[in-house]
C-alpha positions in Angstrom: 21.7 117.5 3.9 23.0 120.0 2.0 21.8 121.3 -1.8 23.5 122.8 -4.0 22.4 124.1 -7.0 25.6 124.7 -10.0 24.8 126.9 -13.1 26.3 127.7 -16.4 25.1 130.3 -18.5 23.6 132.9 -15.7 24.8 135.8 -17.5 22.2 135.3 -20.1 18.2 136.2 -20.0 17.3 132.8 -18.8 20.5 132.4 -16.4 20.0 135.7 -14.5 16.2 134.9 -13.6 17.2 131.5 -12.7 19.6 133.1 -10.2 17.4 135.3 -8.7 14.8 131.9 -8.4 17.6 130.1 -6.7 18.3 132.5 -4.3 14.8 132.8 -3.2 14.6 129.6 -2.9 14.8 128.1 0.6 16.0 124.6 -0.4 19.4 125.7 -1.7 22.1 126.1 0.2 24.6 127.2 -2.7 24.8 128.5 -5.7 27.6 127.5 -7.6 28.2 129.3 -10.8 30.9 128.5 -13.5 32.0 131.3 -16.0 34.1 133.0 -18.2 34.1 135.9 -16.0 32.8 137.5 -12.5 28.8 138.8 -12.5 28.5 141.8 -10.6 26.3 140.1 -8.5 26.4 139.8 -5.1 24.5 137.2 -2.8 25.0 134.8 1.0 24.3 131.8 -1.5 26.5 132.8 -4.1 29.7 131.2 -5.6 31.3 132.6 -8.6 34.2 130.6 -10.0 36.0 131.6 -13.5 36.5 129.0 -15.5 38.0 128.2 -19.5 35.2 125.5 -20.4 38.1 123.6 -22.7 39.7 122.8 -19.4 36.2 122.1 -17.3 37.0 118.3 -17.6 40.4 118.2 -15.2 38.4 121.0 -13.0 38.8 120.2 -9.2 35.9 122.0 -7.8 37.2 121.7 -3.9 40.2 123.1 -4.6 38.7 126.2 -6.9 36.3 126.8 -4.1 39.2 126.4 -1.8 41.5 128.8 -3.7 38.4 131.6 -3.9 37.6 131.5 -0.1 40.0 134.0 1.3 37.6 134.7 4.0 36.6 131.4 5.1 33.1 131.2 3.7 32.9 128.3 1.8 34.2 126.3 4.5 30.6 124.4 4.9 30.2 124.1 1.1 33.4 122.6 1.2 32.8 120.1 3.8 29.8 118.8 2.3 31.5 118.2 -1.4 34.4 116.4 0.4 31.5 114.0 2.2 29.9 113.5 -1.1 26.5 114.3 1.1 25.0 117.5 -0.4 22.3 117.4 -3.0 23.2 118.7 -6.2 21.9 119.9 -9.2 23.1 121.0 -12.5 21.8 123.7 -14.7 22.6 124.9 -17.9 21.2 127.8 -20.1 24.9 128.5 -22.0 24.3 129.1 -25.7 25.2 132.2 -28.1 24.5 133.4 -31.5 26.7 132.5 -34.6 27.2 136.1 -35.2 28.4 136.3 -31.6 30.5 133.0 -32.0 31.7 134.3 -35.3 31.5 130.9 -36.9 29.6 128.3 -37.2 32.1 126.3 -35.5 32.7 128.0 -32.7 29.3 128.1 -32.5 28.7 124.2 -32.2 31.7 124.0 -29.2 30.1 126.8 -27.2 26.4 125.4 -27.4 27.4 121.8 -27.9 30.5 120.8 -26.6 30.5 123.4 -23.6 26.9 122.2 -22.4 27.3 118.4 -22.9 30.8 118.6 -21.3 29.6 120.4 -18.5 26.5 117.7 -17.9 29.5 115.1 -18.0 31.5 116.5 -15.2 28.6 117.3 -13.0 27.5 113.7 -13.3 30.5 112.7 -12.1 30.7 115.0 -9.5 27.3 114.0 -8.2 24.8 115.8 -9.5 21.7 114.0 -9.9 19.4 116.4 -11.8 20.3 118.1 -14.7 18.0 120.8 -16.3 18.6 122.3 -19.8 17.4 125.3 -21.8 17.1 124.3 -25.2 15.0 125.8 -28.3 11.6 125.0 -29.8 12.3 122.9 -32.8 15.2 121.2 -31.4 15.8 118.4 -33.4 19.0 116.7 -34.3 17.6 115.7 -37.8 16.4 120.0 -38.4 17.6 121.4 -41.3 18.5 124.6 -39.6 21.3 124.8 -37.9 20.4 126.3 -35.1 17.9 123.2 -34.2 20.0 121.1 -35.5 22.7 122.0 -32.8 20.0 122.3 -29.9 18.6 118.6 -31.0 22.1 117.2 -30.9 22.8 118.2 -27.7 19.6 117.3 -26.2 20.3 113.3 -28.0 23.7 113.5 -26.5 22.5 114.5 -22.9 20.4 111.6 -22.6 23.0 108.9 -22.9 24.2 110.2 -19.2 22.7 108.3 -16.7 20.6 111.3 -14.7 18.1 110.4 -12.0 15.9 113.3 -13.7 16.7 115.3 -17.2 14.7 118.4 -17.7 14.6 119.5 -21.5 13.0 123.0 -21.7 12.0 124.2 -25.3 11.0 127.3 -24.7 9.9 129.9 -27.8 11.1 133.4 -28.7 12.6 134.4 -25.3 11.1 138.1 -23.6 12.8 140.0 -20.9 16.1 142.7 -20.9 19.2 141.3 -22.3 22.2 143.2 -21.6 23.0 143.0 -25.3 20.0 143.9 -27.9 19.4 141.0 -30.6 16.9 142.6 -33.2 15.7 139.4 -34.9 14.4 138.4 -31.3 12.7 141.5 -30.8 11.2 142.3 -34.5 9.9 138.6 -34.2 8.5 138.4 -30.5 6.6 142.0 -31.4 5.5 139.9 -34.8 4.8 136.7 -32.9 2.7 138.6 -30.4 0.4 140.0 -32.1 -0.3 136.6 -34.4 -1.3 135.4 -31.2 -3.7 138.0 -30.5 -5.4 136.9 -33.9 -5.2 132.6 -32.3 -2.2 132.1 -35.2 0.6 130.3 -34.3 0.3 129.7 -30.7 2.9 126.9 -30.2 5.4 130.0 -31.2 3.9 132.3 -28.5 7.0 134.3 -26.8 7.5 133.6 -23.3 9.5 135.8 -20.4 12.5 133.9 -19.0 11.3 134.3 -15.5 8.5 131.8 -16.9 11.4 129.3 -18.1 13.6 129.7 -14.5 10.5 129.1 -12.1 9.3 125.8 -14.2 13.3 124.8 -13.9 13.1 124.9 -10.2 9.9 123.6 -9.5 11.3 120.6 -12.1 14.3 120.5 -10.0 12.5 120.4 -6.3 10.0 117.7 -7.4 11.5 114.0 -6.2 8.7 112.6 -8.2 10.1 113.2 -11.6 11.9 111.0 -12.5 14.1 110.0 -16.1 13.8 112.5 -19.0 11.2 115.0 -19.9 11.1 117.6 -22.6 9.1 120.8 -20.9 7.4 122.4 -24.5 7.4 126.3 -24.4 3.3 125.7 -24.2 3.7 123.5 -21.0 5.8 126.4 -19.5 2.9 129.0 -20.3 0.7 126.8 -18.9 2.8 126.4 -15.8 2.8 129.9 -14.7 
């Protein structure tokens, strides 16, 4: 049986390691990823599809895949979608910054509405597991906004009926962003060296390699089963 692995968010720190975990990873098949636009990425595995997320809901994978495989590629991918027996699961690590957003509104439909849509329409389509970069602190009850968001999305996630849902709170996120975001880096520098001192260790910043390779292994393991929220500790821990 096929497995296919669909991704949202892989132009971000988190969804480029992922990637490059997925690819390695002998189990997959396919890499489905939806977008806003084309990474310059090449892979065998690789399916890039460019989608407008308002629209994901009427979204008829087949035929995009169809549409996209001028060269006959896909034909297997395409097969096994149509027989309903290939393994899939759904990632997300799609999120921005409200300065990004440029409101706090648009803010709420990219991390919200974006994320939990997607998880609906990959339900529906099959997928089985779904695994979710969220935020330390996530909390639908927070007083920041930021948690606030992150908690609401992870309540409204867990009302679809997944075999396995992978919450993953990681801490200040290390690695190369294509685009610099000083608050992350003046705070991991400040968080790190707290650390040295034994302060504030729940906080310690973490690489988003880390993050992808406990996703996978999450993903790969039948046993787990119903939902789990993965604490930024538990992923130190893990690799």
């Amino acid at each position: 049986m096929s497995q296919i692995a669909i991704v949202t968010g892989a132009s971000g720190l988190v969804g480029m390691q992922l990637l490059h975990r997925l690819f390695r990873d002998e189990k997959y098949d396919w890499v489905v990823v939806l977008g806003r636009r084309e990474l310059t990425l090449k892979h065998p595995k690789l399916v890039q599809l460019k989608i407008d997320f308002e629209k994901l809901d009427g979204l008829d994978l087949v035929a995009a895949i169809r549409e996209n495989d001028r060269g006959g590629d896909y034909q297997n991918l395409v097969q096994h979608l149509e027989k309903g027996n290939g393994t899939i699961h759904a990632y997300s690590s799609l999120g921005t910054t409200i300065k990004d957003a440029g409101s706090k509104e648009n803010f709420y439909r990219i991390d919200h509405d974006y994320v939990v849509g997607f998880a609906r329409w990959a339900h529906r389509l099959g997928a089985k597991r779904f695994l979710y970069v969220s935020a330390i602190g996530a909390n639908p009850r927070a007083k920041v906004f930021y948690n606030k968001v992150k908690g609401e999305v992870e309540h409204d996630l867990k009302s679809i009926p997944f075999e396995y849902l992978g919450l993953f709170q990681p801490s200040l996120l290390l690695g190369n962003r294509r685009e610099s975001r000083l608050g992350e880096i003046v705070g991991g520098v400040l968080l790190k060296g707290l650390n040295l001192i034994g302060l504030f260790r729940k906080y310690k910043p973490i690489y988003g390699h880390q993050v992808a390779r406990v996703m996978v292994e999450r993903a790969g393991d039948a046993d787990r089963q119903g939902v789990e929220t993965i604490s930024s500790t538990e992923m130190h821990k893990l690799t």
